[in-house]
N, C-alpha and C positions, 0 to 999 in steps of 0.2 A: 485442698481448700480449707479443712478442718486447721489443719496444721498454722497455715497462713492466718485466720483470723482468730487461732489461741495464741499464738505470738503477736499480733499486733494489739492484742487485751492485754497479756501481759506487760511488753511495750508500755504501753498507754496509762498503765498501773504503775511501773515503775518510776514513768515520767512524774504523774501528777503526785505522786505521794511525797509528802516536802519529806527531804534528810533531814533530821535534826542534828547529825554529827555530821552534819557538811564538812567544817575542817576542825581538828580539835588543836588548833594552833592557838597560842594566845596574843591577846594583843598587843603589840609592843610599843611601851612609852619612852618618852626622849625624856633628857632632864638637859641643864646645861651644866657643865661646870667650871671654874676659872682655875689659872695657873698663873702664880704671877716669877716674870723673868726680871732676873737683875739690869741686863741689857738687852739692845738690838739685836746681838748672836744668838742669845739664848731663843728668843721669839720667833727669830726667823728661820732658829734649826724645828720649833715645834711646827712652823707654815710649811718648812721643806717635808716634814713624816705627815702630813696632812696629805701631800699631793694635790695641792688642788681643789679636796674638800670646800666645799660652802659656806660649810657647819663649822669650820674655824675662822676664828677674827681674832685678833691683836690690834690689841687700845690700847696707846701712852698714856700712862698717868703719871701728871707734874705732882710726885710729891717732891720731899727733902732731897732724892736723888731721883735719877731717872730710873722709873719702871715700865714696864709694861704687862699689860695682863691677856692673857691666850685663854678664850673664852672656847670651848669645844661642847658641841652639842654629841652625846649619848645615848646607846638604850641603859635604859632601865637595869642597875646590877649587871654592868658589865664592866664595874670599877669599883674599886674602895675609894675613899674620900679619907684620906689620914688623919686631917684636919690642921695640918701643920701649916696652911696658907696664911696671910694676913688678912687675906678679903674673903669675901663669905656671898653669893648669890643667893638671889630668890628667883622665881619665876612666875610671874601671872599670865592667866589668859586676859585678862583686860586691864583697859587704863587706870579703870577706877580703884580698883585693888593694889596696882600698883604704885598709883598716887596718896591713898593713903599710909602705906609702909613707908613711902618716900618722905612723906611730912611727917611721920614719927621719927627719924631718925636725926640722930645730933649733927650739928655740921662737921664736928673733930672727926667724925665717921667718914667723911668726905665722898658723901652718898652720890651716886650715878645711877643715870636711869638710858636704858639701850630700848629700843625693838629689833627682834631679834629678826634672823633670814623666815624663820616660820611660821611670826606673827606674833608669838610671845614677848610679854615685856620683860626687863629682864632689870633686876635692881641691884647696882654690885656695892658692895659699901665694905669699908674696916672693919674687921670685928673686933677690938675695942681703937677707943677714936687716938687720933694720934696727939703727942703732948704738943700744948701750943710754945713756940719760941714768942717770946719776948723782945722787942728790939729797945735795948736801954743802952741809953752811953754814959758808960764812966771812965 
C-alpha cells in the first residue's frame, strides 16, 4: 500500500512539474527563393525534381525574351544564394509592408507582387532595372 501511493506522488510530481527542455529542437523558418529559367524545359524540369511540392510555382515573365521564374519555398540555411540571378525576392508577412517596398521600386525593375501558398507576400523584382528600348524609325 506504501509502495502504491509513493508511486502515485511521484507520478503526480513528475506530471505536474513543467519540463523546461521539453524539446530542444529549433525552430524552423522558411524563406522563398527564385530561379529564373531561359525556357519552358528548364522550368518544368525544376516542377519535375519538386515532385509535386506545393512550395514550388513557375511564373512567366514577358520580358525581351521568354522567362520564367521557379519560385521554391525553404528552410532557413539549407542553400547558398550565389547571387548570380537577375531577380532578387523579398518576403512579407503583410500587405502593408509589402505595398510599400512595391511603390518604392522603379518600373525598369519590373516589380511583381505574389501571395504566396503560406500566406506570405512575396515581391520579386530585377535587381537592377532593365534598359528601356526606344521605338525610332529612321
Amino acid at each position: 500500500m506504501r509502495s502504491t501511493i509513493l508511486c502515485t506522488l511521484l507520478f503526480s510530481v513528475f506530471v505536474a512539474a513543467p519540463l523546461s527542455a521539453e524539446c530542444p529542437c529549433i525552430p524552423l523558418t522558411h524563406l522563398w527563393v527564385v530561379k529564373t529559367c531561359d525556357d519552358w524545359s528548364c522550368a518544368s524540369i525544376e516542377l519535375m525534381h519538386a515532385a509535386g511540392d506545393p512550395q514550388v510555382i513557375a511564373v512567366p515573365v514577358g520580358l525581351y525574351d521568354s522567362h520564367w521564374l521557379v519560385l521554391r519555398r525553404m528552410a532557413t540555411g539549407s542553400a547558398i544564394d550565389v547571387g548570380n540571378d537577375p531577380f532578387e525576392l523579398r518576403q512579407f508577412d503583410g500587405m502593408d509592408g509589402a505595398m510599400t517596398h512595391f511603390a518604392t521600386l522603379p518600373r525598369e525593375r519590373m516589380p511583381m507582387m505574389f501571395t504566396a501558398p503560406d500566406g506570405l507576400i512575396l515581391v520579386i523584382s530585377l535587381k537592377q532595372g532593365e534598359p528601356r528600348r526606344r521605338s525610332t524609325a529612321r
